[in-house]
Gaussian input, Z-matrix of N, CA and C with variables (Angstrom, degrees):
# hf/3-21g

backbone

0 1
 N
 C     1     B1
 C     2     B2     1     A1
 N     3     B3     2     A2     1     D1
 C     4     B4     3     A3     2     D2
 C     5     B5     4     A4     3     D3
 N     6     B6     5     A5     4     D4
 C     7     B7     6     A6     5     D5
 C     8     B8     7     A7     6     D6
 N     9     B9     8     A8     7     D7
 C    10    B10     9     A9     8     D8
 C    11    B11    10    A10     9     D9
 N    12    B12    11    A11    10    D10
 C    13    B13    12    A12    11    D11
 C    14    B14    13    A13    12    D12
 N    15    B15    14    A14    13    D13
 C    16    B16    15    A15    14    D14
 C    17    B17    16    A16    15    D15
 N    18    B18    17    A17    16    D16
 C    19    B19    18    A18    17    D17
 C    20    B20    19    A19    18    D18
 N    21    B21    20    A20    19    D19
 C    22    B22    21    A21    20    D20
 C    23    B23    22    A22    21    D21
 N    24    B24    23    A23    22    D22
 C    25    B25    24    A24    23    D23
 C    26    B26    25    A25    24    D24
 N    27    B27    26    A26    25    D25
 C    28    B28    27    A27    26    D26
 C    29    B29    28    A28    27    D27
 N    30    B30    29    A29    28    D28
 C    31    B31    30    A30    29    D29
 C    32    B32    31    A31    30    D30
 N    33    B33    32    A32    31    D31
 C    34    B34    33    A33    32    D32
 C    35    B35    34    A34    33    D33
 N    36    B36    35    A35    34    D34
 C    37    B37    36    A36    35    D35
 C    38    B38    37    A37    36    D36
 N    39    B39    38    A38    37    D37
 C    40    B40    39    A39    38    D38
 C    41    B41    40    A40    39    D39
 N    42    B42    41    A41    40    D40
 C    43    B43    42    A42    41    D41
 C    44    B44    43    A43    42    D42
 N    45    B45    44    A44    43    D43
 C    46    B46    45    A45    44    D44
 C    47    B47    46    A46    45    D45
 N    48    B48    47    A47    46    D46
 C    49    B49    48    A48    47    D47
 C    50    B50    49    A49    48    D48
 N    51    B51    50    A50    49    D49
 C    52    B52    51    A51    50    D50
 C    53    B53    52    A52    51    D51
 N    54    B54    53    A53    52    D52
 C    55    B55    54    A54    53    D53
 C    56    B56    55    A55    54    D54
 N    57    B57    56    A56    55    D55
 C    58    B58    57    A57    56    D56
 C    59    B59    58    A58    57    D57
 N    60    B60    59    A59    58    D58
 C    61    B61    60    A60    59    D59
 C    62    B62    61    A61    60    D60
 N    63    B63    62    A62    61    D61
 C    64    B64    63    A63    62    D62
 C    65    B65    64    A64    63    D63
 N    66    B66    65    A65    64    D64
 C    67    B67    66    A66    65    D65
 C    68    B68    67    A67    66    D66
 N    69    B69    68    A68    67    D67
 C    70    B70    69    A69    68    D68
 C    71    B71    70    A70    69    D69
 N    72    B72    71    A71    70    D70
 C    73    B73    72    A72    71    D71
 C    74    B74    73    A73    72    D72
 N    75    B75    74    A74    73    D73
 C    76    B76    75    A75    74    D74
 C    77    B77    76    A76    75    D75
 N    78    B78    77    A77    76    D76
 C    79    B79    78    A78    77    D77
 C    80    B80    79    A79    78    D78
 N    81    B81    80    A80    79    D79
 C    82    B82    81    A81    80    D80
 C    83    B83    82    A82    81    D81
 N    84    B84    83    A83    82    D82
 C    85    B85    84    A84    83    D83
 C    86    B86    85    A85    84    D84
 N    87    B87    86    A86    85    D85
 C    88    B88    87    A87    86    D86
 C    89    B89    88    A88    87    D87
 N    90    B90    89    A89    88    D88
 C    91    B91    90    A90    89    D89
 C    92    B92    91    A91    90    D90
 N    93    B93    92    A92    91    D91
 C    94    B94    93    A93    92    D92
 C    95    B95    94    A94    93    D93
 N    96    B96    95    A95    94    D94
 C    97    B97    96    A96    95    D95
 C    98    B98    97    A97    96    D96
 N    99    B99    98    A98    97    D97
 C   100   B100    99    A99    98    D98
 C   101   B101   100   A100    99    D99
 N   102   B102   101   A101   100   D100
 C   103   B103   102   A102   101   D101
 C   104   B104   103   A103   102   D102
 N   105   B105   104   A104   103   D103
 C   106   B106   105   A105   104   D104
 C   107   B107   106   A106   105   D105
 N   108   B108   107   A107   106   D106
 C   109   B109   108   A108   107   D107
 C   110   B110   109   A109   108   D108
 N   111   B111   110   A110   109   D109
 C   112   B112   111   A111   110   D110
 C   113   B113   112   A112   111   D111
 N   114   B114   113   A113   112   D112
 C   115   B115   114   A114   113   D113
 C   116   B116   115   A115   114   D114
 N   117   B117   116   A116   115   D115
 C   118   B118   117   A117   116   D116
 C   119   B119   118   A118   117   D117
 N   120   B120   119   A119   118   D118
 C   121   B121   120   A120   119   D119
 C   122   B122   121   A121   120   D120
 N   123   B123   122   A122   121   D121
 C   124   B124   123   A123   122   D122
 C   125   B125   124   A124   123   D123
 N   126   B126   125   A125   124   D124
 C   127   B127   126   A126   125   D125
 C   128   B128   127   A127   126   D126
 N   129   B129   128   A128   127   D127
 C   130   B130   129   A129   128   D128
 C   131   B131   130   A130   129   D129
 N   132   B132   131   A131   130   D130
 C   133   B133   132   A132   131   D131
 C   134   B134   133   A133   132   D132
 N   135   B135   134   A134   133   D133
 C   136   B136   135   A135   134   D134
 C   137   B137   136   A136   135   D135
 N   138   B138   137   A137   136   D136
 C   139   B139   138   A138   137   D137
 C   140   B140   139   A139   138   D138
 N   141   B141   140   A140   139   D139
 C   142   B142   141   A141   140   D140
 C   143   B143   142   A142   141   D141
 N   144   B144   143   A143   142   D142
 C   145   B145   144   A144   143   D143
 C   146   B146   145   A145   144   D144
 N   147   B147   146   A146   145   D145
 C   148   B148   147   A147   146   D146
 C   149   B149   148   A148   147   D147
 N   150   B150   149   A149   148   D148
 C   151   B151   150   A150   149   D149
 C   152   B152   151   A151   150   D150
 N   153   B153   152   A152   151   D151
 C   154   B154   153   A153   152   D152
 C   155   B155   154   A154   153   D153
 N   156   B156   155   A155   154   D154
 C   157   B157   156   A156   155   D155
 C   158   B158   157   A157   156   D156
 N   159   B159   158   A158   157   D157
 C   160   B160   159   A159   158   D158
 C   161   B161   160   A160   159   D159
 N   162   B162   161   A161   160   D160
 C   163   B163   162   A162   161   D161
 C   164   B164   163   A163   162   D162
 N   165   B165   164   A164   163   D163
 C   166   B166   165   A165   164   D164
 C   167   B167   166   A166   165   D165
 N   168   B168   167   A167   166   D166
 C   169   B169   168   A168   167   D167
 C   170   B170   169   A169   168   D168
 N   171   B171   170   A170   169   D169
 C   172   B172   171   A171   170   D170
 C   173   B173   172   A172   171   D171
 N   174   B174   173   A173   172   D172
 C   175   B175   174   A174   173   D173
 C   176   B176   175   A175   174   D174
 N   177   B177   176   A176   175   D175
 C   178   B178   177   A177   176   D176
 C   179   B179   178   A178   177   D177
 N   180   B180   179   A179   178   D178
 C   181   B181   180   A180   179   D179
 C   182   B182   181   A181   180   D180
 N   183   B183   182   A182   181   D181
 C   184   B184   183   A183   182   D182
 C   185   B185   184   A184   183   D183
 N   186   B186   185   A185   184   D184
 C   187   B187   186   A186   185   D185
 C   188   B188   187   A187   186   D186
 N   189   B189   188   A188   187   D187
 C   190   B190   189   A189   188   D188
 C   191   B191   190   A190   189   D189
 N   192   B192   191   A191   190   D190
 C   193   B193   192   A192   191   D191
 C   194   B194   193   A193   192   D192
 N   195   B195   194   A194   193   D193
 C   196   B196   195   A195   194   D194
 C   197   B197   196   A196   195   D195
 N   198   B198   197   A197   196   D196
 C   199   B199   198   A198   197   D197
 C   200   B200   199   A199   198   D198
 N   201   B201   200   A200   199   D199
 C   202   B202   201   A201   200   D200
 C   203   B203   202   A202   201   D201
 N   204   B204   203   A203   202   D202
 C   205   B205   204   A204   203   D203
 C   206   B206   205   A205   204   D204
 N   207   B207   206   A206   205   D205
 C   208   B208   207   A207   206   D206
 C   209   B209   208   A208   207   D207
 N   210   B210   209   A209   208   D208
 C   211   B211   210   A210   209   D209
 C   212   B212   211   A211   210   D210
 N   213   B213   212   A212   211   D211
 C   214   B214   213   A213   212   D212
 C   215   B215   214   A214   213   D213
 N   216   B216   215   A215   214   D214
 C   217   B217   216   A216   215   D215
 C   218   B218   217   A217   216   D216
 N   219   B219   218   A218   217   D217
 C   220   B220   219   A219   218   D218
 C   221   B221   220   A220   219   D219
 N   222   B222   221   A221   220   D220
 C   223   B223   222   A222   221   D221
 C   224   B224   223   A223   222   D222
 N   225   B225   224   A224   223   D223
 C   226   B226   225   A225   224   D224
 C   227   B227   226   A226   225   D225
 N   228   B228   227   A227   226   D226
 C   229   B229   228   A228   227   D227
 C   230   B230   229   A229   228   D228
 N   231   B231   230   A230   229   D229
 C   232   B232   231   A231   230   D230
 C   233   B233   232   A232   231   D231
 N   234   B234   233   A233   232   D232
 C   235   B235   234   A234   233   D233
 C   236   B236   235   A235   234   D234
 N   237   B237   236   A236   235   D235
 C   238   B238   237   A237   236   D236
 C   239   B239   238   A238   237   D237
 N   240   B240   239   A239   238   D238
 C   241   B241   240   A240   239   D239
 C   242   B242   241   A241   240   D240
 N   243   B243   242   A242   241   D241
 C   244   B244   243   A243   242   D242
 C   245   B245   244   A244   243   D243
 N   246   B246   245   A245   244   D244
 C   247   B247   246   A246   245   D245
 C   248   B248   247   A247   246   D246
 N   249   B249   248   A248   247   D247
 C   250   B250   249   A249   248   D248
 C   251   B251   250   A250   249   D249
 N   252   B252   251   A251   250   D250
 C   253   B253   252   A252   251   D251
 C   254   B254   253   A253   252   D252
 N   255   B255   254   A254   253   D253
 C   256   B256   255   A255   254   D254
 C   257   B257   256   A256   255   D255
 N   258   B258   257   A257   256   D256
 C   259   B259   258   A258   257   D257
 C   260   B260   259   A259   258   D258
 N   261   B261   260   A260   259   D259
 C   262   B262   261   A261   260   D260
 C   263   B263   262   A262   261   D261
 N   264   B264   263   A263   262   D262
 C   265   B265   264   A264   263   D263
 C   266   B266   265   A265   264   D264
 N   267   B267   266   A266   265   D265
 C   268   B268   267   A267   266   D266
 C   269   B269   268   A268   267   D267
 N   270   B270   269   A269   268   D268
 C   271   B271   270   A270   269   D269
 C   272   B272   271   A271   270   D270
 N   273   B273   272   A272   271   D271
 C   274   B274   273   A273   272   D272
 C   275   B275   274   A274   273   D273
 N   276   B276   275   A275   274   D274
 C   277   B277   276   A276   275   D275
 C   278   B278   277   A277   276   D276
 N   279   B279   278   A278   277   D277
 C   280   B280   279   A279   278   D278
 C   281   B281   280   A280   279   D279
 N   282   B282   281   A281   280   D280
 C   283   B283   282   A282   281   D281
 C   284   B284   283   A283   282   D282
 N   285   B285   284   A284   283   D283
 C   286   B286   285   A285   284   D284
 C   287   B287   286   A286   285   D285
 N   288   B288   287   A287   286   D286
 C   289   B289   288   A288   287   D287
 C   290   B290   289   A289   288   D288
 N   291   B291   290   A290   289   D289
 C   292   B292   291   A291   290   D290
 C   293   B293   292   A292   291   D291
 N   294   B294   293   A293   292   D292
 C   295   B295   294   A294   293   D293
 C   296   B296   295   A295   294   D294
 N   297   B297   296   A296   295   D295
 C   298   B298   297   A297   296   D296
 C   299   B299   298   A298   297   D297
 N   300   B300   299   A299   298   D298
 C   301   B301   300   A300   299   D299
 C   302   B302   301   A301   300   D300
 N   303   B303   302   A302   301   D301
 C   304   B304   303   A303   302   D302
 C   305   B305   304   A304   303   D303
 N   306   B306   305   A305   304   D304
 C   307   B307   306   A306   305   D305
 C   308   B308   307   A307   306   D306
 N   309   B309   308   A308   307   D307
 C   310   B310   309   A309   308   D308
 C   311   B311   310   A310   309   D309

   B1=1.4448
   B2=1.5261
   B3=1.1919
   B4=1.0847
   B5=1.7291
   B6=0.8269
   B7=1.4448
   B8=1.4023
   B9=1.6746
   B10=1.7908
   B11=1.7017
   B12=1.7492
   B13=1.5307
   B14=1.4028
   B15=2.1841
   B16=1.5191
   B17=1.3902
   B18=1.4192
   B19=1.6702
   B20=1.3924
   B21=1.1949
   B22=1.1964
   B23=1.7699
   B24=1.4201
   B25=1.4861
   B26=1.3892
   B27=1.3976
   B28=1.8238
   B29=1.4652
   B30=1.3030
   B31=2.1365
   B32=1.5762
   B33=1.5269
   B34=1.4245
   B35=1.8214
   B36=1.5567
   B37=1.3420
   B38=1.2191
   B39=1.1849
   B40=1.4574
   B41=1.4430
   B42=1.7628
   B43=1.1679
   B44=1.8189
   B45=1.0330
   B46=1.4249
   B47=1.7127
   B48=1.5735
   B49=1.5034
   B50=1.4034
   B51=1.6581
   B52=1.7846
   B53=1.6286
   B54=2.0285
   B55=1.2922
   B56=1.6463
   B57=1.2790
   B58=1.8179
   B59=1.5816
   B60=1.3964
   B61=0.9919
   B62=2.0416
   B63=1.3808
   B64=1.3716
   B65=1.6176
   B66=1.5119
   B67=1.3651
   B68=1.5999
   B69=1.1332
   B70=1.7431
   B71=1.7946
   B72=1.2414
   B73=1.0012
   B74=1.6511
   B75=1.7373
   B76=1.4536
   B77=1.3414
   B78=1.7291
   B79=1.3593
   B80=1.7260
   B81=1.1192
   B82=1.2537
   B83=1.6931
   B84=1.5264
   B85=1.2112
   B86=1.6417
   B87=1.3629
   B88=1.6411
   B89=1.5286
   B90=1.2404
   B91=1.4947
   B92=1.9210
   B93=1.4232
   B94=1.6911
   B95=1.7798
   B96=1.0834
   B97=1.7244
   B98=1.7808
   B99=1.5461
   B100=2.0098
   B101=1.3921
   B102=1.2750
   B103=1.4820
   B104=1.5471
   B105=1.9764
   B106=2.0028
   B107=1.6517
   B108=1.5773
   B109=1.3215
   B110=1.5525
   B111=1.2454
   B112=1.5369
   B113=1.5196
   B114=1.4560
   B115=1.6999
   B116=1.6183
   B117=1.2139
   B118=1.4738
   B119=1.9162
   B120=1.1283
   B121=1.2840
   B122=1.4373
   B123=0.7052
   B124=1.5602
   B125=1.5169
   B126=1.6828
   B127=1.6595
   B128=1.2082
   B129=1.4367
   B130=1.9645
   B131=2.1925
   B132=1.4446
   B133=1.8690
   B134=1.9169
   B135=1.1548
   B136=1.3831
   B137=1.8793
   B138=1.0758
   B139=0.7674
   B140=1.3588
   B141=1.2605
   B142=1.7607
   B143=1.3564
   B144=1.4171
   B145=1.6999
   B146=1.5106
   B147=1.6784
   B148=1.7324
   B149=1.7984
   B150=1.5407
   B151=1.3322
   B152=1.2330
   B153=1.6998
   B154=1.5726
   B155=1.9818
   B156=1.3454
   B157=1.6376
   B158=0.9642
   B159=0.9621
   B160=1.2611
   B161=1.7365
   B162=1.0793
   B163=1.3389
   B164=1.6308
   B165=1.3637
   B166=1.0741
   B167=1.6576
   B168=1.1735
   B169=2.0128
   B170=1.9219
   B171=0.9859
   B172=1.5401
   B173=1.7440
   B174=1.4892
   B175=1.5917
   B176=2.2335
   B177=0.9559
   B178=1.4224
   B179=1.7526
   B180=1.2946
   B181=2.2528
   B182=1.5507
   B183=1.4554
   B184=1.5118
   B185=1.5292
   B186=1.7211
   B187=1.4788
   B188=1.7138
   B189=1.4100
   B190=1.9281
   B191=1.6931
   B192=1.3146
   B193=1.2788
   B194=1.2548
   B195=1.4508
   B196=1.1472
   B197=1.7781
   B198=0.9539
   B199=1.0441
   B200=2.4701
   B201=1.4225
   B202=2.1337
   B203=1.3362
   B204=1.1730
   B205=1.9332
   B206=0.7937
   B207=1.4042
   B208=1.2013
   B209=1.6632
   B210=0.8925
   B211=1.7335
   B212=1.5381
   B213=1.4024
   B214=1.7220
   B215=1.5457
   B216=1.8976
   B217=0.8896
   B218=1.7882
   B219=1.5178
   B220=1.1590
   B221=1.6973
   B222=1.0156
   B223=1.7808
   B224=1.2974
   B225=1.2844
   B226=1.1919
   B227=1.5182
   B228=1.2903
   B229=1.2131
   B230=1.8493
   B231=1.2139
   B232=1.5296
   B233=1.4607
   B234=0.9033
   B235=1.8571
   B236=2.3912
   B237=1.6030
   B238=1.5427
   B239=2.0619
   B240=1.2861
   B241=1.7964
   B242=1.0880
   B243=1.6336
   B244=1.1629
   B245=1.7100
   B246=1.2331
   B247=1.6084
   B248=1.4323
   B249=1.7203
   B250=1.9483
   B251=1.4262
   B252=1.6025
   B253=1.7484
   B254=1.4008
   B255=1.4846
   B256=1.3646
   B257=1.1198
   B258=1.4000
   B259=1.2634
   B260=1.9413
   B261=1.8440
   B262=1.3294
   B263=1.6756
   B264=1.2603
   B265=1.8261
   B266=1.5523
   B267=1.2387
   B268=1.5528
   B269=1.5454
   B270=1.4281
   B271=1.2782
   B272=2.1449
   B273=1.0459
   B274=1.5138
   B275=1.7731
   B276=1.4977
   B277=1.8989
   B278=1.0885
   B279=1.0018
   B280=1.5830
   B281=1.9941
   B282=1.3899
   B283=1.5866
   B284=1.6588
   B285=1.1920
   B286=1.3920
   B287=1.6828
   B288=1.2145
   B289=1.6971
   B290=1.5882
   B291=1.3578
   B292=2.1380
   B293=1.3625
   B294=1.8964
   B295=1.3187
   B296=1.6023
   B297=1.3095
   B298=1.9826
   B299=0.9922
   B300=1.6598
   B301=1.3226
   B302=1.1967
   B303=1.3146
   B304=1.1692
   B305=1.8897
   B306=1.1899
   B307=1.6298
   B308=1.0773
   B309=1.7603
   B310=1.2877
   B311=1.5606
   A1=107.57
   A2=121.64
   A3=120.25
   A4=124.25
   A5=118.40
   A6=115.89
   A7=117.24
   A8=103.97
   A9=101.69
   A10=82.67
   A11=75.35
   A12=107.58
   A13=115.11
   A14=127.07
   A15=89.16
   A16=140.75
   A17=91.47
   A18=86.65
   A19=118.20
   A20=136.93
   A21=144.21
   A22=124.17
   A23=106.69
   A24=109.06
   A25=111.60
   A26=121.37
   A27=116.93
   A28=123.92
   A29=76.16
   A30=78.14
   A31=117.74
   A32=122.51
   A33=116.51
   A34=93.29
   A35=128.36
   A36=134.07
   A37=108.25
   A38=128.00
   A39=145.66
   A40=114.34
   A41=122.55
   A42=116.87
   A43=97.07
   A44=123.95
   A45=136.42
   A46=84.29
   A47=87.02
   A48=97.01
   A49=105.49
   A50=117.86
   A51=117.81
   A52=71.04
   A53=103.83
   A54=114.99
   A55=116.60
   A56=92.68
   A57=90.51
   A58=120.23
   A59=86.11
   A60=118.75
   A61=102.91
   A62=134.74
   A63=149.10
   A64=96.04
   A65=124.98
   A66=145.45
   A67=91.84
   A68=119.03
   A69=127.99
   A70=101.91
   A71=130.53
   A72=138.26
   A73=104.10
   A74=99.49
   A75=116.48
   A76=104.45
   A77=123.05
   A78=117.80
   A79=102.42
   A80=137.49
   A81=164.63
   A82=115.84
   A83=115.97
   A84=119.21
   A85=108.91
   A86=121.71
   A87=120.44
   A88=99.02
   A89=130.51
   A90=113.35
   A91=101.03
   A92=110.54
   A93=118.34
   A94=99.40
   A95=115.61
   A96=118.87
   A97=91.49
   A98=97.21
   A99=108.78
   A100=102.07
   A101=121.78
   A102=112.49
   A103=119.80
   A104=93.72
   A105=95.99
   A106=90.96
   A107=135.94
   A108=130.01
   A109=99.76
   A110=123.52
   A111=132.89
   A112=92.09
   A113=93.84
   A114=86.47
   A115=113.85
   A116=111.71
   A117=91.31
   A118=109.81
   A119=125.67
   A120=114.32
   A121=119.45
   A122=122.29
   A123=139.96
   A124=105.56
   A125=109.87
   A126=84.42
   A127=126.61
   A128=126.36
   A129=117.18
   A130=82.05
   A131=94.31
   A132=95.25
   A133=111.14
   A134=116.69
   A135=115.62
   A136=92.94
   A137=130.75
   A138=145.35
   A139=144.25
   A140=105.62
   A141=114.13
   A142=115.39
   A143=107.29
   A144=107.67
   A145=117.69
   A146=114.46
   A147=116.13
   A148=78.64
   A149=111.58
   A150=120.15
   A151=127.51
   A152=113.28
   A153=95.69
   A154=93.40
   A155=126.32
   A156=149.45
   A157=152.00
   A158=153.72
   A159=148.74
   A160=110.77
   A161=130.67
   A162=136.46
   A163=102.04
   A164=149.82
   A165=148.57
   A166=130.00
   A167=124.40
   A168=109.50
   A169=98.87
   A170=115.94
   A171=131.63
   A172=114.19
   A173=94.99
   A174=88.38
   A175=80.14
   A176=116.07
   A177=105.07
   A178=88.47
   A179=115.75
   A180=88.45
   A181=78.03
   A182=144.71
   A183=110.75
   A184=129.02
   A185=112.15
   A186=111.61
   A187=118.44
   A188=90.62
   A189=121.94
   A190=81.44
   A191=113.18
   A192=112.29
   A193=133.66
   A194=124.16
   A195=135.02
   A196=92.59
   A197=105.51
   A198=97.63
   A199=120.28
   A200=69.37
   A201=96.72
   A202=88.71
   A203=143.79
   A204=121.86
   A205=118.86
   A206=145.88
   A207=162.84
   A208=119.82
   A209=131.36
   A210=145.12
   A211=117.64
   A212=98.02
   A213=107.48
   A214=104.37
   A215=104.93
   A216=104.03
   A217=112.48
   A218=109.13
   A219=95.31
   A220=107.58
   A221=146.63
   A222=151.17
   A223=96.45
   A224=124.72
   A225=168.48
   A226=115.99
   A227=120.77
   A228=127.15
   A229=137.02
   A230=104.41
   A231=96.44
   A232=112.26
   A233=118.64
   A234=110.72
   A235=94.04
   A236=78.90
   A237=85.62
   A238=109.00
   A239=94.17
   A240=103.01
   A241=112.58
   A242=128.54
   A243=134.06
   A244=119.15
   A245=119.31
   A246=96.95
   A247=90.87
   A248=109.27
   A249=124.12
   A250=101.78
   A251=120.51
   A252=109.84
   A253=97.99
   A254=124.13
   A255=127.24
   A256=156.16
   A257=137.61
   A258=120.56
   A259=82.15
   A260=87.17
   A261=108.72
   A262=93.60
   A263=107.16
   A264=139.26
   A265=130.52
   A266=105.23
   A267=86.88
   A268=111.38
   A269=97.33
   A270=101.34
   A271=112.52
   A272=105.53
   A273=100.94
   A274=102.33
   A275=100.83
   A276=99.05
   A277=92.33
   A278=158.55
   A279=134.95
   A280=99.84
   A281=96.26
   A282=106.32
   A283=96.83
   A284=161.32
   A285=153.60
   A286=75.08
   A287=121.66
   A288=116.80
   A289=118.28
   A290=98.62
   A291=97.28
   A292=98.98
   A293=112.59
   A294=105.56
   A295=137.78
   A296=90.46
   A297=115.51
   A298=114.50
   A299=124.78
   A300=129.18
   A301=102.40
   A302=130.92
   A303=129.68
   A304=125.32
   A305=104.40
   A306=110.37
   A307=155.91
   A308=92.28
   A309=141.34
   A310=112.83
   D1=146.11
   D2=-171.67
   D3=-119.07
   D4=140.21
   D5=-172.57
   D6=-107.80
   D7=152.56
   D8=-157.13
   D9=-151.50
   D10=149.82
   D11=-169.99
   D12=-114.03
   D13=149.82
   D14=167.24
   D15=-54.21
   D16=-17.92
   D17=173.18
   D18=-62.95
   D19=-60.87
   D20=179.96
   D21=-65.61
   D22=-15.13
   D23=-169.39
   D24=-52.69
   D25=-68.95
   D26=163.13
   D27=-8.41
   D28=-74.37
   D29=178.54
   D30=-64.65
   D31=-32.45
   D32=-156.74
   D33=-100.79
   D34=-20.39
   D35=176.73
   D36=-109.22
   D37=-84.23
   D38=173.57
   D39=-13.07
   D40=-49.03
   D41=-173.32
   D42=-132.08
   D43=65.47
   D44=-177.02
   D45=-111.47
   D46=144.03
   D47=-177.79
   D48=-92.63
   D49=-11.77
   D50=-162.33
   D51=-100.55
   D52=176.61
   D53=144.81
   D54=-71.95
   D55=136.19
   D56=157.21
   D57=-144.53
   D58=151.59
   D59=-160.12
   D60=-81.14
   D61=104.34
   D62=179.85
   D63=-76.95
   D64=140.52
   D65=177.40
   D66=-131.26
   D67=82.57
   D68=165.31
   D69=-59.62
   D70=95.21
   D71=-164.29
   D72=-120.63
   D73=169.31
   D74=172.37
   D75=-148.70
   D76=164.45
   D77=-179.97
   D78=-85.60
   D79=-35.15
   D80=169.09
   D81=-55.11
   D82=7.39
   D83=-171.18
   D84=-128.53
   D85=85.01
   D86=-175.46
   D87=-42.44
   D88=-56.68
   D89=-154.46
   D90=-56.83
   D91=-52.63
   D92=175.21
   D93=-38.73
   D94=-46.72
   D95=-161.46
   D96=-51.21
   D97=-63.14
   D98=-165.63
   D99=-67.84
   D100=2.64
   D101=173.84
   D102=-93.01
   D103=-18.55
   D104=-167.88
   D105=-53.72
   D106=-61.93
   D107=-145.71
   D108=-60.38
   D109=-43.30
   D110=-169.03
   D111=-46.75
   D112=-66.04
   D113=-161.03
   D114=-83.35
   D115=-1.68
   D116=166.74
   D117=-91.81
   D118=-10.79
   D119=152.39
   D120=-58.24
   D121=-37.44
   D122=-165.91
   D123=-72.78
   D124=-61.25
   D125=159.02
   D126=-84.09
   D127=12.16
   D128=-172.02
   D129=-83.16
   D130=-41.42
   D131=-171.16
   D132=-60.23
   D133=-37.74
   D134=-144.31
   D135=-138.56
   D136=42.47
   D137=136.50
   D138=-20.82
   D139=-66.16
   D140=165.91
   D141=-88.09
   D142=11.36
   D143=171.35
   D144=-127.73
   D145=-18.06
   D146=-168.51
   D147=-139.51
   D148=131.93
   D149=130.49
   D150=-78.39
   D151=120.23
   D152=-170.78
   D153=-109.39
   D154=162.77
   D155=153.07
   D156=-152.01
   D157=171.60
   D158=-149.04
   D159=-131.49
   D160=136.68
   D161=-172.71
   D162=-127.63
   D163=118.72
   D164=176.14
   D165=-71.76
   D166=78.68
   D167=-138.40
   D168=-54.49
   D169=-10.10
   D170=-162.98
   D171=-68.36
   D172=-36.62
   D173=-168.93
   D174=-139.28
   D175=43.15
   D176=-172.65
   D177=-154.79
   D178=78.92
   D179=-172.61
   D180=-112.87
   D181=-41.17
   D182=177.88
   D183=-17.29
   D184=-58.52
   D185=-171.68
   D186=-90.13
   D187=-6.32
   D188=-179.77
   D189=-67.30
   D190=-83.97
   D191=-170.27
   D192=-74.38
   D193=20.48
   D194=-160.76
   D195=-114.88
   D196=-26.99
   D197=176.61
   D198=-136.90
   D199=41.98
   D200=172.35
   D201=49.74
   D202=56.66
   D203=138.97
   D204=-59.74
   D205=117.77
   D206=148.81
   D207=-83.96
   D208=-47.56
   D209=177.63
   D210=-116.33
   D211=122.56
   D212=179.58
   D213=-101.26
   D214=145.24
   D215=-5.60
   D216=-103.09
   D217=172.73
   D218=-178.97
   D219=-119.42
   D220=-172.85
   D221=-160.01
   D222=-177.23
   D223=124.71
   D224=107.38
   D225=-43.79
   D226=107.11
   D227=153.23
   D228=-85.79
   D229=118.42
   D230=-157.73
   D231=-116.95
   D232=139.43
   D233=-162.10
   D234=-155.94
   D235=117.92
   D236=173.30
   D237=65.79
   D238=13.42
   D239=170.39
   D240=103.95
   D241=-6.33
   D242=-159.89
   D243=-114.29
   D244=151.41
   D245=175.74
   D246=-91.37
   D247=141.60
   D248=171.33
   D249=-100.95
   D250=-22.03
   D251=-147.34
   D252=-164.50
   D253=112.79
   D254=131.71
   D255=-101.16
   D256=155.46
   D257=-166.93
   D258=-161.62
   D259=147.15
   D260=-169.86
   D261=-124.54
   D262=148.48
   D263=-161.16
   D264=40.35
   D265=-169.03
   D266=-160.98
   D267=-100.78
   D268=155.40
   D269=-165.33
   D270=-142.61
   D271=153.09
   D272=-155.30
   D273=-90.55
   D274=139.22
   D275=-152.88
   D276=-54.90
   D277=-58.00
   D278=-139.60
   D279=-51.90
   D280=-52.49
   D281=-174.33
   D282=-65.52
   D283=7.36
   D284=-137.42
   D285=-145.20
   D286=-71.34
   D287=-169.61
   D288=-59.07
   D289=-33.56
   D290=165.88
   D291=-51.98
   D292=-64.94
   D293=-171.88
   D294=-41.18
   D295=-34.47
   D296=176.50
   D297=-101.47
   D298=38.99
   D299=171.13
   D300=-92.36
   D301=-52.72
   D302=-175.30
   D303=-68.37
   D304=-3.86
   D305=147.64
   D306=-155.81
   D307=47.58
   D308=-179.13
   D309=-91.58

């Protein structure tokens, strides 16, 4: 899984040719902690169809606040540069892939 910075968000979200899937995270946030395994299954499984990463709201608040995070963790789904889909806390993949069926 890969992790993205404001510096880098454009290029590594913004202009990604797959959808991906943003994990607005903190180190300080248990629900973010039980989510790293979720979502790193999630991209070892679905890979050639969802980019998934991680954004840190802690040392990153340009794109934190650029787009209102308030509650970790939170995911942003982004498809063609745009956010399509959010959803706030954590949730166990099977329930995360219903959710990302529809722009998957």
């Amino acid at each position: 899984m890969t992790e993205v910075t404001d510096a880098d968000f454009a290029a590594e979200v913004i202009g990604a040719e797959l959808p991906v899937l943003v994990e607005f995270t903190a180190d300080w946030c248990p629900p973010c902690l039980q989510m790293g395994p979720v979502l790193a299954a999630l991209a070892a499984e679905e890979g050639e169809r969802l980019k998934v990463v991680q954004l840190d709201v802690d040392t990153n608040p340009l794109t934190t606040n650029a787009y209102k995070v308030l509650s970790m963790p939170t995911f942003l789904v982004f498809r063609d540069g745009e956010p399509v889909k959010a959803m706030v806390g954590a949730r166990p993949k099977r329930r995360l892939l219903e959710e990302l069926a529809d722009v998957l």
